[in-house]
C-alpha positions as CSV (number, residue, x, y, z in Angstrom):
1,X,155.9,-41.5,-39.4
2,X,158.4,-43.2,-41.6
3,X,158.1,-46.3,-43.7
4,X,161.0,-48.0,-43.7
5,X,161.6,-49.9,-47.3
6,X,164.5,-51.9,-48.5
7,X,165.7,-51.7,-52.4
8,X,166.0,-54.2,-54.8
9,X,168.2,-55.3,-57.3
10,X,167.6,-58.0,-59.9
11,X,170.3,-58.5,-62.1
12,X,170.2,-60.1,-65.9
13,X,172.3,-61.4,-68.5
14,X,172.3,-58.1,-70.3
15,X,170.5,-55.6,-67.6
16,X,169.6,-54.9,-64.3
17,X,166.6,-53.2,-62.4
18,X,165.8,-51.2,-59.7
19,X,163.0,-51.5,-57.6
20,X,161.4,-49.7,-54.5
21,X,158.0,-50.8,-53.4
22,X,155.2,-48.7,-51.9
23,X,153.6,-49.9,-48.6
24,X,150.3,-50.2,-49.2
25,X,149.5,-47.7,-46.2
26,X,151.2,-44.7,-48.5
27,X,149.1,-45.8,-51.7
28,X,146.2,-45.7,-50.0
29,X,147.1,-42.3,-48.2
30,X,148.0,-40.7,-51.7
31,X,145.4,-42.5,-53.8
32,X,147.7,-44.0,-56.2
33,X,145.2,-45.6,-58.9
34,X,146.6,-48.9,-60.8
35,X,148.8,-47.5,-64.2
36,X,148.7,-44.1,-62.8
37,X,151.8,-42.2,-64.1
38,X,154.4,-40.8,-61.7
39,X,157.7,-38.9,-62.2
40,X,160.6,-39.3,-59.9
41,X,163.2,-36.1,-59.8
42,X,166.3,-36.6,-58.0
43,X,166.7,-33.2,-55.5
44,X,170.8,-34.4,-54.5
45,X,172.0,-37.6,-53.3
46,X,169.9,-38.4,-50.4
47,X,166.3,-36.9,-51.8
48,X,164.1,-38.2,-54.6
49,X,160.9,-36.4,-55.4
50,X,157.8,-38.2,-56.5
51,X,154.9,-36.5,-58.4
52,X,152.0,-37.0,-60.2
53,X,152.0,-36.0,-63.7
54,X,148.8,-35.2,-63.7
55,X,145.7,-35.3,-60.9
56,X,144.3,-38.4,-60.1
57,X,140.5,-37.0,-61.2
58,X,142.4,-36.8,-64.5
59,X,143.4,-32.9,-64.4
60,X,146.5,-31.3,-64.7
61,X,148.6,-30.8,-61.7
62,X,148.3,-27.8,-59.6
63,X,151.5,-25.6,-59.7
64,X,153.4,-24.7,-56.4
65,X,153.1,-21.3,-55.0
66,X,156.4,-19.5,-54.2
């Protein structure tokens, strides 16, 4: 199931920022915890990856399998 989610713009003087909000149903299902640090990676022009840089028990991410 999809989460549909519109994104924002809000423009300055001298900048402007981006913004794309979680629904609260996908933070609960990946246990985001408040000032958690993500990193977004852009895969090509229609895919952005999101991942933890580190666990959320505080360990270092697990590293894929190929």
């Amino acid at each position: 199931m999809g989460y549909p989610t519109k994104v924002q713009l809000i423009r300055r003087k001298a900048s402007e920022q981006w913004y794309v909000n979680f629904p609260a149903a996908l933070a609960g299902a990946m246990e985001f915890r408040k000032g958690e640090v993500i990193e977004w990676t852009v895969q090509d022009k229609h895919t952005l990856v999101l991942r933890r840089t580190a666990r959320p028990d505080g360990g270092a991410p697990s590293k894929k399998k190929r």
